[in-house]
VOKOL-215115 format. One record per atom (N, C-alpha, C): x, y, z; residue in three letters. Coordinates in Angstrom, 1 decimal. Atoms other than C-alpha are relative to their C-alpha. Layout:
REM residues N
@x=X&y=Y&z=Z&res=ALA;
...
***
This chain:
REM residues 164
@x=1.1&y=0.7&z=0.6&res=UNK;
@x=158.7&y=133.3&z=77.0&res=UNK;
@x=-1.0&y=-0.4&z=1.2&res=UNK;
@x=1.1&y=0.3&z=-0.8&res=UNK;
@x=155.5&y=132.6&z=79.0&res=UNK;
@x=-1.1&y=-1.0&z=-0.4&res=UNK;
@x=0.6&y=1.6&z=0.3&res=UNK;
@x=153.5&y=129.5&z=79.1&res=UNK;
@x=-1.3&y=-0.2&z=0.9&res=UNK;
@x=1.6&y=-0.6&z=-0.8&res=UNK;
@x=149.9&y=129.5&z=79.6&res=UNK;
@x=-0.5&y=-1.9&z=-0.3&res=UNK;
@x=0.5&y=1.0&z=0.4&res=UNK;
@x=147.5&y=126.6&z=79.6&res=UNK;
@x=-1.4&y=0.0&z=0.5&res=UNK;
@x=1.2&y=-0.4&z=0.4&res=UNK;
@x=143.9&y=126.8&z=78.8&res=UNK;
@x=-1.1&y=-1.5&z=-0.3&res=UNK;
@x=1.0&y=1.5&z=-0.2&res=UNK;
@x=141.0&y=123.8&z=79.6&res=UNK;
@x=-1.0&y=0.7&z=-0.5&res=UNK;
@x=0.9&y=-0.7&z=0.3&res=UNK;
@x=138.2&y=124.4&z=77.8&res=UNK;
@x=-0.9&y=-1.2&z=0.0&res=UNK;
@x=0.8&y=1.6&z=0.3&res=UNK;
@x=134.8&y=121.9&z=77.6&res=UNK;
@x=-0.6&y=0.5&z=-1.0&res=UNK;
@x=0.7&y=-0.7&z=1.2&res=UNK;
@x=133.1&y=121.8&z=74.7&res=UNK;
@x=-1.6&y=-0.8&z=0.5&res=UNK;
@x=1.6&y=1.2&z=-0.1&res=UNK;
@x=129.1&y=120.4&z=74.5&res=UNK;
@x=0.6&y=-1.4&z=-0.1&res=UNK;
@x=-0.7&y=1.3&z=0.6&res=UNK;
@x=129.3&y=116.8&z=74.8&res=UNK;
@x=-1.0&y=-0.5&z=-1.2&res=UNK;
@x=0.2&y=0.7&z=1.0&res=UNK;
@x=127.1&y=115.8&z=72.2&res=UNK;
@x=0.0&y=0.2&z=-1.4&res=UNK;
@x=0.0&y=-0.5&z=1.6&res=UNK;
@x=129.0&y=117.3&z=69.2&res=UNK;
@x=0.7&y=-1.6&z=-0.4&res=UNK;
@x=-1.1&y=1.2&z=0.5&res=UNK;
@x=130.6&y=114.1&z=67.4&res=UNK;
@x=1.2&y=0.8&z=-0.3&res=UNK;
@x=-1.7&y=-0.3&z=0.1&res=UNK;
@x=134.4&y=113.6&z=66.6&res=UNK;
@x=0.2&y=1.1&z=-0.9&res=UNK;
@x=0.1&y=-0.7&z=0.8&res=UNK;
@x=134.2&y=115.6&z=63.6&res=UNK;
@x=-0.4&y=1.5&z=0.4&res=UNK;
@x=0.6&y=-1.2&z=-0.4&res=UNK;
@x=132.2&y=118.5&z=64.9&res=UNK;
@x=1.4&y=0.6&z=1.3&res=UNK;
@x=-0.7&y=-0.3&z=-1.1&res=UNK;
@x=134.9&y=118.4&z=68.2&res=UNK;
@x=1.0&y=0.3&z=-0.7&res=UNK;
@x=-1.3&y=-0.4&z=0.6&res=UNK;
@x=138.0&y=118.6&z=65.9&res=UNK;
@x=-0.1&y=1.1&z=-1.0&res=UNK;
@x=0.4&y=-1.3&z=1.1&res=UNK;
@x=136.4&y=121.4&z=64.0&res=UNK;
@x=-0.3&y=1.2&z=1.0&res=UNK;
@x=-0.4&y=-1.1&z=-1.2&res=UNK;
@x=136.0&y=123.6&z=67.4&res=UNK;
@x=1.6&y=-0.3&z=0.2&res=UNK;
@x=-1.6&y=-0.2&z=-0.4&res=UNK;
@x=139.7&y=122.7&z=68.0&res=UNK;
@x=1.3&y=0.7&z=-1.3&res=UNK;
@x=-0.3&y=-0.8&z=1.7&res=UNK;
@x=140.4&y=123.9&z=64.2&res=UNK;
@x=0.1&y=1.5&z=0.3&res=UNK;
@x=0.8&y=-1.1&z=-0.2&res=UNK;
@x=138.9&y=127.0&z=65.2&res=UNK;
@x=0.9&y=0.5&z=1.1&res=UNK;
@x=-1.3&y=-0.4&z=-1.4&res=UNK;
@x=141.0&y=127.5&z=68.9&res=UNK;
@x=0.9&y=0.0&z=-0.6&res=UNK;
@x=-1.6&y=-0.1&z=0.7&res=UNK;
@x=144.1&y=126.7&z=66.9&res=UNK;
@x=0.7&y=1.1&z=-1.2&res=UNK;
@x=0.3&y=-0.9&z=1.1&res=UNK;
@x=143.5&y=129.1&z=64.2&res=UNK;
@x=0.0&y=1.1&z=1.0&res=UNK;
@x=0.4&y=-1.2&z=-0.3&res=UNK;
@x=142.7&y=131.8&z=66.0&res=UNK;
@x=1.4&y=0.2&z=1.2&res=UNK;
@x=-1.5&y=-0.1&z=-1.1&res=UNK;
@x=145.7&y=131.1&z=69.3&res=UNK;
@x=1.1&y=0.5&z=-1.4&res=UNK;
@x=-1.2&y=-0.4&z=0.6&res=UNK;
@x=147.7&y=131.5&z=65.8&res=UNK;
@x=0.3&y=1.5&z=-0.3&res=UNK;
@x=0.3&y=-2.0&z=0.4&res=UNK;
@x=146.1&y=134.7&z=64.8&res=UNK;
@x=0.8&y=0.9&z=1.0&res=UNK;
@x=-0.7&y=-0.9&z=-0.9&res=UNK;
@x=147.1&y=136.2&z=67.9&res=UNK;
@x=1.7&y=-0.3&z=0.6&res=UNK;
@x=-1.9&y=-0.2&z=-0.3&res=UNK;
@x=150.7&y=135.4&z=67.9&res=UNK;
@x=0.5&y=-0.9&z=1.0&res=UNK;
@x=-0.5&y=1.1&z=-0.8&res=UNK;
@x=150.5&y=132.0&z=70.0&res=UNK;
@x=0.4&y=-1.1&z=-0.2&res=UNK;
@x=-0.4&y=1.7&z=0.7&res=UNK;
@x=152.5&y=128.8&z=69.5&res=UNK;
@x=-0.7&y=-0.8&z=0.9&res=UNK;
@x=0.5&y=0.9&z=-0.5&res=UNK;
@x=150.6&y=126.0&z=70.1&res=UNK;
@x=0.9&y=-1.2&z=0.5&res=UNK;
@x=-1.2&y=0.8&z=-0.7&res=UNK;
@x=153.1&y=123.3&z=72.4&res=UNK;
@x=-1.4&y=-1.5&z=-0.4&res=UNK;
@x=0.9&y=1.7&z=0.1&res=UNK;
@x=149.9&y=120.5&z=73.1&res=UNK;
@x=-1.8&y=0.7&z=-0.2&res=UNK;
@x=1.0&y=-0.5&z=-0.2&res=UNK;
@x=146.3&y=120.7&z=72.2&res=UNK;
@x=-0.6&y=-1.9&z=-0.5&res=UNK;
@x=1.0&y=1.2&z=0.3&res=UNK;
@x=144.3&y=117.4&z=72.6&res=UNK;
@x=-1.2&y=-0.3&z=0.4&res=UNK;
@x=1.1&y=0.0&z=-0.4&res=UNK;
@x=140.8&y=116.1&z=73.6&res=UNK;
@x=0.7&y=-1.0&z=1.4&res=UNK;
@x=-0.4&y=0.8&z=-1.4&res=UNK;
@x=141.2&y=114.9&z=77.6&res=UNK;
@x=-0.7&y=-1.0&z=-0.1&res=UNK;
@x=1.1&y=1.0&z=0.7&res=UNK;
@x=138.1&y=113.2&z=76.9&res=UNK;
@x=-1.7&y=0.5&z=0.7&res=UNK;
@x=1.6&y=-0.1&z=-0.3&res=UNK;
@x=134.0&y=113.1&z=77.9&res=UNK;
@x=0.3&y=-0.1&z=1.5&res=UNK;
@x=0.4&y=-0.5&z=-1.5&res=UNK;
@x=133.4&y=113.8&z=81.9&res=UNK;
@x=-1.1&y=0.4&z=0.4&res=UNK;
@x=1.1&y=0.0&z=-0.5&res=UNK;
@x=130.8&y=114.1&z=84.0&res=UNK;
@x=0.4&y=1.3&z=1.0&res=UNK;
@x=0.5&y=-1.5&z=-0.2&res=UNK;
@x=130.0&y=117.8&z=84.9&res=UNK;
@x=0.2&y=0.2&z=2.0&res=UNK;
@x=0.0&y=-0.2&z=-1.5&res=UNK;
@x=130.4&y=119.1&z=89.0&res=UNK;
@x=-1.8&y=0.1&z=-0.1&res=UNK;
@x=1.0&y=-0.6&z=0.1&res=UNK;
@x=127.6&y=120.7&z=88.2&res=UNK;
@x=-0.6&y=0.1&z=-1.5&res=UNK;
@x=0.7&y=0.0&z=0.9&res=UNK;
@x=124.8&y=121.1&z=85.3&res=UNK;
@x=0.5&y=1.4&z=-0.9&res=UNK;
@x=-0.1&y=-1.6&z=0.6&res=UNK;
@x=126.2&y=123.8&z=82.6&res=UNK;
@x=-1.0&y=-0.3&z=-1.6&res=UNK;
@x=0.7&y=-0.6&z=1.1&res=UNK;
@x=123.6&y=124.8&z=80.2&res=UNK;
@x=-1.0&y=-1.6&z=-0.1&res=UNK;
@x=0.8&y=1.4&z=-0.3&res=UNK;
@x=121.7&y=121.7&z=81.0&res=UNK;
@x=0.7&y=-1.7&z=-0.5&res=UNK;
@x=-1.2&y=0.9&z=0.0&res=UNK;
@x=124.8&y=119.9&z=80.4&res=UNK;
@x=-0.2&y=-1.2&z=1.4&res=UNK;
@x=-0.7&y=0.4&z=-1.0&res=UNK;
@x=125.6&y=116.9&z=82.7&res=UNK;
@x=1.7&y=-0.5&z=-0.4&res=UNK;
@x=-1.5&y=0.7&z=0.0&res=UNK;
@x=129.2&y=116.0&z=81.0&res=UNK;
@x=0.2&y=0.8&z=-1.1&res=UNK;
@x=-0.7&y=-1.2&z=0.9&res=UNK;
@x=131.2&y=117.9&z=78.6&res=UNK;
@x=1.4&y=-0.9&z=-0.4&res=UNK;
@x=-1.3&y=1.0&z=0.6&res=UNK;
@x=134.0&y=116.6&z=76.3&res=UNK;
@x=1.2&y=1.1&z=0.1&res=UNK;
@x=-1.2&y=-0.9&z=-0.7&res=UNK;
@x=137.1&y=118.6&z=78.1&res=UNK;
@x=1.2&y=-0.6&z=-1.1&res=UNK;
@x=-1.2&y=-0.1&z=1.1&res=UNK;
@x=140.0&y=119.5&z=75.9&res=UNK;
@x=1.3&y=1.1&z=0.7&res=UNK;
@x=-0.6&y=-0.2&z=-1.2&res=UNK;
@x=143.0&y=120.4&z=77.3&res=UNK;
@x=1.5&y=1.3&z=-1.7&res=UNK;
@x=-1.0&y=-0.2&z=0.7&res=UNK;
@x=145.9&y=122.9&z=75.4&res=UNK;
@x=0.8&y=1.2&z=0.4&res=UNK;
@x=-1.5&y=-1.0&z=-0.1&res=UNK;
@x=149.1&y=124.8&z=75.9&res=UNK;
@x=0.8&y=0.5&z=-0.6&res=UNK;
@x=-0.2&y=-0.8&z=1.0&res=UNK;
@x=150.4&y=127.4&z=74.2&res=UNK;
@x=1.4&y=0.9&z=0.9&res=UNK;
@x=-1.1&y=-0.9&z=-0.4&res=UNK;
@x=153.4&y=130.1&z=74.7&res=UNK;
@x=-0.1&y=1.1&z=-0.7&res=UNK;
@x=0.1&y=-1.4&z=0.3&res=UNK;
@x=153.9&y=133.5&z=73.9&res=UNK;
@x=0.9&y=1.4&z=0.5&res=UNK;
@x=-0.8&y=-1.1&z=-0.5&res=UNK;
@x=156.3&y=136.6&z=74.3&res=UNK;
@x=-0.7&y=1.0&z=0.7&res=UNK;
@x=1.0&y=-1.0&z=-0.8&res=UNK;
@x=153.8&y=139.0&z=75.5&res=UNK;
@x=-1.8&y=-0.6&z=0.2&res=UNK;
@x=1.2&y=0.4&z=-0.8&res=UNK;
@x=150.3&y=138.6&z=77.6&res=UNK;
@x=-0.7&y=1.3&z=-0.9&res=UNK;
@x=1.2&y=-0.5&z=0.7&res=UNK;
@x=148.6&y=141.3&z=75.1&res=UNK;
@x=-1.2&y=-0.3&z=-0.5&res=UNK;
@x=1.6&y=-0.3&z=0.7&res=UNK;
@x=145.9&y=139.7&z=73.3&res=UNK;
@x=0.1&y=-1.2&z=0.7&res=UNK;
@x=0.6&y=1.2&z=-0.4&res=UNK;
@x=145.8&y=136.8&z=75.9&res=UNK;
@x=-1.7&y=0.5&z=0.8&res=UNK;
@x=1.2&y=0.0&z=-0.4&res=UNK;
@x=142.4&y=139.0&z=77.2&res=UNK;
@x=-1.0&y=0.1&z=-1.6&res=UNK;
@x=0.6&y=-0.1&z=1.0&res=UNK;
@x=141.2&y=139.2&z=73.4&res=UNK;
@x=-0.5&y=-1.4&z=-0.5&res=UNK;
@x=0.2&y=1.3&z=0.3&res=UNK;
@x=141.6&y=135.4&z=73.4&res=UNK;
@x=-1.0&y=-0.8&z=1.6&res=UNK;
@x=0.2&y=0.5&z=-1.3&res=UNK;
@x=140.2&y=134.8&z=76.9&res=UNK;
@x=-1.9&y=0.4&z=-1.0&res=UNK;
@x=1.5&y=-0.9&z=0.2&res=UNK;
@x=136.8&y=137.3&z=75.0&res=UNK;
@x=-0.3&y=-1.1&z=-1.3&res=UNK;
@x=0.2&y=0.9&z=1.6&res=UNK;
@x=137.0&y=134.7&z=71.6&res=UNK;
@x=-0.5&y=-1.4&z=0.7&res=UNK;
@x=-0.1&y=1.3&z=-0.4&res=UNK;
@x=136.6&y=131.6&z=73.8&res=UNK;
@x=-1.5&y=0.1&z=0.9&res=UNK;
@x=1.5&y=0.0&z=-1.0&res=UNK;
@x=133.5&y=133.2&z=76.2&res=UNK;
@x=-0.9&y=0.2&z=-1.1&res=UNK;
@x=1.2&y=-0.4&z=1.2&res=UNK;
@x=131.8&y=134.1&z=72.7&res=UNK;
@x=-0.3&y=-1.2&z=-1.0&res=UNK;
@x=0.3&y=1.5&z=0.6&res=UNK;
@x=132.0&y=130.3&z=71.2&res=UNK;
@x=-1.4&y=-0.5&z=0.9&res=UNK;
@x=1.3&y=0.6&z=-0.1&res=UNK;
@x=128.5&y=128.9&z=71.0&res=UNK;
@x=0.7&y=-2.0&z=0.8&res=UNK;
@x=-0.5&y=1.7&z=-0.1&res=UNK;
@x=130.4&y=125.2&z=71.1&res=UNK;
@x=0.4&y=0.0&z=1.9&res=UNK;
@x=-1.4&y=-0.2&z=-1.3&res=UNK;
@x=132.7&y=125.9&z=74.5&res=UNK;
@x=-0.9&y=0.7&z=0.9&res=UNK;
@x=0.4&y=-0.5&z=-1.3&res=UNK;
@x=130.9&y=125.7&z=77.7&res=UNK;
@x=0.5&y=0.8&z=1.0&res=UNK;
@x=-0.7&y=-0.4&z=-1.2&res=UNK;
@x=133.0&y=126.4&z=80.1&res=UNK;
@x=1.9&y=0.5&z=-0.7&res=UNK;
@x=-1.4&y=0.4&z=-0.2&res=UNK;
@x=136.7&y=127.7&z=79.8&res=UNK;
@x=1.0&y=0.5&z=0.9&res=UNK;
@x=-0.7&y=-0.6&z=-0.8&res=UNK;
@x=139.6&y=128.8&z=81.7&res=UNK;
@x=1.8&y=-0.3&z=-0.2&res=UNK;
@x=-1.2&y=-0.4&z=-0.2&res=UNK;
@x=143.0&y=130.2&z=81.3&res=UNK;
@x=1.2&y=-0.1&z=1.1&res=UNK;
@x=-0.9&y=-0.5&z=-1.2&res=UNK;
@x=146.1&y=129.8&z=83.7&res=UNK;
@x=1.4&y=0.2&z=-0.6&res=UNK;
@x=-1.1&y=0.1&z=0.7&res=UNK;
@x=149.5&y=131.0&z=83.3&res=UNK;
@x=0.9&y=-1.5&z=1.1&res=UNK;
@x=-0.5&y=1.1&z=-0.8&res=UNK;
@x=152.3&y=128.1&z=84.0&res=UNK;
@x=1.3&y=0.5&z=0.3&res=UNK;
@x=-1.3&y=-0.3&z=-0.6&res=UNK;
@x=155.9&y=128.3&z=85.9&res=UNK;
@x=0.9&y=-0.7&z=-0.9&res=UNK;
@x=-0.7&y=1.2&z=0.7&res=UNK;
@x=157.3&y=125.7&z=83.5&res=UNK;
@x=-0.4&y=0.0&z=-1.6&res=UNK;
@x=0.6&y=0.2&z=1.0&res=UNK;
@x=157.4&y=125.2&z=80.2&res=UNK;
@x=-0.8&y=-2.2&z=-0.2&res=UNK;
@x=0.4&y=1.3&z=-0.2&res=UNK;
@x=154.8&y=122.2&z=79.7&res=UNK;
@x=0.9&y=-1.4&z=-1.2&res=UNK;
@x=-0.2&y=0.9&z=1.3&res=UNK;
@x=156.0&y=118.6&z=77.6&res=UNK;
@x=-0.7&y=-0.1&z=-0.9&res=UNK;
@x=0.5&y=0.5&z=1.2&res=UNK;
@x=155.1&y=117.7&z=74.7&res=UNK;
@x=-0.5&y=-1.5&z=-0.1&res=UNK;
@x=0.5&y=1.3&z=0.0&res=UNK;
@x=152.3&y=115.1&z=74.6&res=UNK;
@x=-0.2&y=-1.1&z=-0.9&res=UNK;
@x=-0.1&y=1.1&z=1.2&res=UNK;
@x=152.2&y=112.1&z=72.7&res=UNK;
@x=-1.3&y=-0.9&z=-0.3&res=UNK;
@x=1.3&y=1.2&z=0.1&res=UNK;
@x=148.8&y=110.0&z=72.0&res=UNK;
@x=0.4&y=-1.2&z=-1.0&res=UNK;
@x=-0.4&y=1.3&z=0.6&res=UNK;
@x=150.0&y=106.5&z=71.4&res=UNK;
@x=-1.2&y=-1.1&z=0.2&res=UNK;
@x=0.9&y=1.1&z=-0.4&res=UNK;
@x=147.5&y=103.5&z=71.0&res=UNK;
@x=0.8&y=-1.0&z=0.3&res=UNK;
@x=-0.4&y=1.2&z=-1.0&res=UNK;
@x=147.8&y=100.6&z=73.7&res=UNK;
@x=-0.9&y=-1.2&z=-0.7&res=UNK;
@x=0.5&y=1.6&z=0.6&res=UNK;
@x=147.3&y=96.7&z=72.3&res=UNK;
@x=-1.6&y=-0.4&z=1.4&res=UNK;
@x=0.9&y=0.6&z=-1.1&res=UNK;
@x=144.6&y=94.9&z=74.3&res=UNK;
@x=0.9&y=-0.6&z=1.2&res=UNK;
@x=-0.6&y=0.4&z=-1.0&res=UNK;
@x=147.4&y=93.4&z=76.5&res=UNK;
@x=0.6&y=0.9&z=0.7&res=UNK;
@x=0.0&y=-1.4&z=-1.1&res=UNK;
@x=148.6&y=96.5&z=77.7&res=UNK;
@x=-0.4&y=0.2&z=0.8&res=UNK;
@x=1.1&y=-0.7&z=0.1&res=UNK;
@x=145.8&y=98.1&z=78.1&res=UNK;
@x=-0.5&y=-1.0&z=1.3&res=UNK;
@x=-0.2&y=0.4&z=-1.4&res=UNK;
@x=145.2&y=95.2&z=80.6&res=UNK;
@x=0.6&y=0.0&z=1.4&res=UNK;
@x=-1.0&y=-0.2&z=-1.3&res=UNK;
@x=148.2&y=95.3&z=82.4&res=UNK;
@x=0.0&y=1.3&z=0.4&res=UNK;
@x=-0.2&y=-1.4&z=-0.7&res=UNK;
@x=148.0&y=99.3&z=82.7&res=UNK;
@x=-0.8&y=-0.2&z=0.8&res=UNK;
@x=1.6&y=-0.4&z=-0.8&res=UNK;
@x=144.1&y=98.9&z=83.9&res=UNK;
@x=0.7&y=-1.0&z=1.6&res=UNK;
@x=0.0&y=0.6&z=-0.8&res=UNK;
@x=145.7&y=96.7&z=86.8&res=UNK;
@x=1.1&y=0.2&z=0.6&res=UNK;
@x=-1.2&y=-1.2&z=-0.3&res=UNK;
@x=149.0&y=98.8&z=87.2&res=UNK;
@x=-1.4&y=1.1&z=0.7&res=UNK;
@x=0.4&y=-1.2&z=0.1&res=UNK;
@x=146.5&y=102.0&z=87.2&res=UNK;
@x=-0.9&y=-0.5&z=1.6&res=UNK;
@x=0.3&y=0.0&z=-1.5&res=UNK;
@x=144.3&y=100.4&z=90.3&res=UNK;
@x=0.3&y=-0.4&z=0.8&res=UNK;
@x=-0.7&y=-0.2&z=-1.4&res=UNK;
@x=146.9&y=99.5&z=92.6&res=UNK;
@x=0.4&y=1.6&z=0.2&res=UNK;
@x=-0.1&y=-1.1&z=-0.6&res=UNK;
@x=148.3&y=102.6&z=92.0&res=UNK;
@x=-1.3&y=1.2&z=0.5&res=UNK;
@x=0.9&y=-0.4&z=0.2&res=UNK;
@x=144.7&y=104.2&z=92.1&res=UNK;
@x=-0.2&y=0.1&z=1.7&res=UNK;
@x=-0.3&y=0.3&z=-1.7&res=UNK;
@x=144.6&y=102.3&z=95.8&res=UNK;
@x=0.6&y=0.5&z=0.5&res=UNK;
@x=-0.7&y=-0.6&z=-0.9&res=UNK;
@x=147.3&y=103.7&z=96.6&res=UNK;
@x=-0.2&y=1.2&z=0.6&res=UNK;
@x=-0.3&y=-1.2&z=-0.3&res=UNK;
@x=146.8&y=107.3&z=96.0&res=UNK;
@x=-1.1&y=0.1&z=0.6&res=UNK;
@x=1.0&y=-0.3&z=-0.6&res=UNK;
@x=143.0&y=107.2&z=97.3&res=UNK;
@x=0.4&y=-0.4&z=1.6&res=UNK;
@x=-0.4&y=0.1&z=-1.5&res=UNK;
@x=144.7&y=105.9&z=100.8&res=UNK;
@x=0.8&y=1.1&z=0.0&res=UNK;
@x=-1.3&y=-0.7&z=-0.3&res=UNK;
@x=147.3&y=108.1&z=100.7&res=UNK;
@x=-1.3&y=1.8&z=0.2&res=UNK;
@x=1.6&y=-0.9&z=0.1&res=UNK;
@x=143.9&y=110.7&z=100.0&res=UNK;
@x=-0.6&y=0.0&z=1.4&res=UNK;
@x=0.6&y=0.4&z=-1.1&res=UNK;
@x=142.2&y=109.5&z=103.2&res=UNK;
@x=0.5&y=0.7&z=1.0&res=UNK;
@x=-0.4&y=-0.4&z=-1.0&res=UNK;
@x=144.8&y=109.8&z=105.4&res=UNK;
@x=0.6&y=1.6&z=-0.2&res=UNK;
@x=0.0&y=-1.3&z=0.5&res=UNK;
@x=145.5&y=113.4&z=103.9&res=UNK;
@x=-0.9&y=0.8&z=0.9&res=UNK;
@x=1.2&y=-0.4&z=-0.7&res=UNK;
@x=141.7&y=114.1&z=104.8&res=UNK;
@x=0.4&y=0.2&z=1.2&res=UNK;
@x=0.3&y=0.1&z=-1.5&res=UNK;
@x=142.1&y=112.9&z=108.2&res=UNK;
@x=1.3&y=0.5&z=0.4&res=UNK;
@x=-0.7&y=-0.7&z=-0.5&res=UNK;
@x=145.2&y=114.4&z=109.2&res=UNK;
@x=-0.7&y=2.0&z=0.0&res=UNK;
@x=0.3&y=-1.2&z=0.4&res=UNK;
@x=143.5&y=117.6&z=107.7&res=UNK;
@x=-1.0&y=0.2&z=1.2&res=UNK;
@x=1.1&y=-0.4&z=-1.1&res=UNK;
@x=140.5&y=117.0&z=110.2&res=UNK;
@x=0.6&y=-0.6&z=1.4&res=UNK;
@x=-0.8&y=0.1&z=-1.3&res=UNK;
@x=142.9&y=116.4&z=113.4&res=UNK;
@x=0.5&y=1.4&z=-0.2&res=UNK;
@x=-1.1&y=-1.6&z=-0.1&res=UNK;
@x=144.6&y=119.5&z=112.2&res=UNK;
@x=-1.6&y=1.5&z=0.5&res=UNK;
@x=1.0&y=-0.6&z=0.1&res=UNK;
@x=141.3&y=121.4&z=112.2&res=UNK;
@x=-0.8&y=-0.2&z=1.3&res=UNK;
@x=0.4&y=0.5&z=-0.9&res=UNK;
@x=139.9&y=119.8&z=115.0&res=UNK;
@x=1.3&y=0.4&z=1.6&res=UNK;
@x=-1.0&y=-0.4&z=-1.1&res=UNK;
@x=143.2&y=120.9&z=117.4&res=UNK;
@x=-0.2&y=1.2&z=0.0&res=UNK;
@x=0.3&y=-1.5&z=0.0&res=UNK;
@x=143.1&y=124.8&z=115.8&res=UNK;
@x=-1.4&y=-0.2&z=0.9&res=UNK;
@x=1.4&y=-0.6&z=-0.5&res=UNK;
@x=139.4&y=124.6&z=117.1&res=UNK;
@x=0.0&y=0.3&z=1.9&res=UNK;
@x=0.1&y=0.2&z=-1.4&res=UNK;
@x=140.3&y=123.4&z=120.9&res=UNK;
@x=1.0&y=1.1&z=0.6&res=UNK;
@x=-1.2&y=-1.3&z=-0.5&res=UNK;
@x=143.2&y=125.9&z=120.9&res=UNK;
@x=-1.1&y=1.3&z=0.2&res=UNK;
@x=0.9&y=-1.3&z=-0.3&res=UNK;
@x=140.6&y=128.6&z=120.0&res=UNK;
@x=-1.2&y=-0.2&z=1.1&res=UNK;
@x=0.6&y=0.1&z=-1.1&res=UNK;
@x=138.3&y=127.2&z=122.5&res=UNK;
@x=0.7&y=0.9&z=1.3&res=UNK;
@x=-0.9&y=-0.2&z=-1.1&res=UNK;
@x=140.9&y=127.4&z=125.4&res=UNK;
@x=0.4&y=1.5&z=0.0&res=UNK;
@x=-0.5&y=-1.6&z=0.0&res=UNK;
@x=141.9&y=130.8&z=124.5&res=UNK;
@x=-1.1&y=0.7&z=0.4&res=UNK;
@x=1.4&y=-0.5&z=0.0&res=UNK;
@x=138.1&y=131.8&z=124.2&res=UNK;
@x=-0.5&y=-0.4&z=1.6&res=UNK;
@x=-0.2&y=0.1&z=-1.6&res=UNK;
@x=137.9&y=130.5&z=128.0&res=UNK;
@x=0.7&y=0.9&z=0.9&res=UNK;
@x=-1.0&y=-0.5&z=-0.6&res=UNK;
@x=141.1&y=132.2&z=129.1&res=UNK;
@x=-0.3&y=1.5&z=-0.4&res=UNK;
@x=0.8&y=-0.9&z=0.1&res=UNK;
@x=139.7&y=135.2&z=127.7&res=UNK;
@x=-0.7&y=0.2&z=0.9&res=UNK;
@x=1.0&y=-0.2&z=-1.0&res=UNK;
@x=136.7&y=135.0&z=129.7&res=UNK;
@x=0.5&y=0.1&z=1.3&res=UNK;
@x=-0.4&y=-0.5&z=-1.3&res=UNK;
@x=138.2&y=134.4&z=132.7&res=UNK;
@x=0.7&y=0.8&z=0.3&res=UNK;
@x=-1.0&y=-1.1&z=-0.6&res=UNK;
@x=140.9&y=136.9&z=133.0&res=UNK;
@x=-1.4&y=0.8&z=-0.1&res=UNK;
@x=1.2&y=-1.2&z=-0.1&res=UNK;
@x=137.4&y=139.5&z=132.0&res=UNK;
@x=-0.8&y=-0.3&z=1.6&res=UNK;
@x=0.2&y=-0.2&z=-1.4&res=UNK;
@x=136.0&y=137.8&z=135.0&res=UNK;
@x=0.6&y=0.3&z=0.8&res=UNK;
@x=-1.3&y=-0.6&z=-1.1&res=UNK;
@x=139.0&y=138.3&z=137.2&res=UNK;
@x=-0.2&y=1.5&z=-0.1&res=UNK;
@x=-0.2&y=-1.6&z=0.4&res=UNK;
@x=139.1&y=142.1&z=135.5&res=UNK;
@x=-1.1&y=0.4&z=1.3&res=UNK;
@x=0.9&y=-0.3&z=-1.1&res=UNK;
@x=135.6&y=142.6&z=137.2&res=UNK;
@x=-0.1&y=-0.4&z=0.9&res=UNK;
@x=0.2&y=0.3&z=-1.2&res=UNK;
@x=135.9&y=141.0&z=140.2&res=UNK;
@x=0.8&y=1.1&z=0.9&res=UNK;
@x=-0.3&y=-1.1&z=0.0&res=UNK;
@x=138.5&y=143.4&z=140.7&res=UNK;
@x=-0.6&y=1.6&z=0.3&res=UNK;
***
């Protein structure tokens, strides 16, 4: 069995209705071609890297599917570039089969305590980010002095050669 998973954005300013009627459509059609659908939900509205179609945010939808053979996953890759709705999308295969996701609604008191759970750990991982960076630019910054020093030692043995 092989286990794909497929992010697609749609325009952001279709309403709920309009967005669960493109995902009608993906679902429908992953069935046509002989795919089980595992998770298919909306991730939510985002703000674009870049401008698509004079987009700045796009309502990203996220779904994973399975399948015994990779045949019509290029027939389904050509059904998804020819949706008017579906800005952007993209296909990956996975190593794992993914879980099964659950969308549960959180009380207001939750919903607090997560938002205050969610930015320590938030703090956390953006330090933990930082020092990532910056070990990245000490690592990059040592390759460069090594290629320096070599790019020296080069030269001089060439001078030596000709002195010779």
């Amino acid at each position: 069995m092989r286990y794909y998973e497929s992010l697609y954005i749609v325009n952001p300013n279709f309403e709920q209705g309009k967005l669960e009627e493109v995902m009608k459509t993906v679902t429908e059609t992953i069935s046509d071609y002989g795919f089980k659908t595992i998770n298919h939900f909306v991730w939510g509205k985002k703000r674009l890297a870049y401008n698509i179609q004079e987009h700045k945010y796009g309502s990203y939808v996220l779904l994973h599917f399975e399948t015994d053979s990779h045949e019509n996953l290029d027939s389904f890759e050509r059904f998804m570039v020819l949706q008017k709705p579906i800005l952007r999308n993209q296909t990956v295969a996975l190593q794992d089969k993914p879980g099964k996701q659950t969308e549960k609604a959180i009380s207001g008191e939750e919903e607090k305590k997560d938002s205050s759970k969610d930015s320590s750990a938030k703090k956390q991982t953006d330090d933990a980010a930082k020092e990532t960076e910056a070990e990245k630019l000490r690592e990059s910054e040592q390759e460069a002095e090594i290629k320096e020093t070599e790019a020296e030692e080069q030269a001089q043995t060439e001078q030596n050669e000709e002195n010779e």
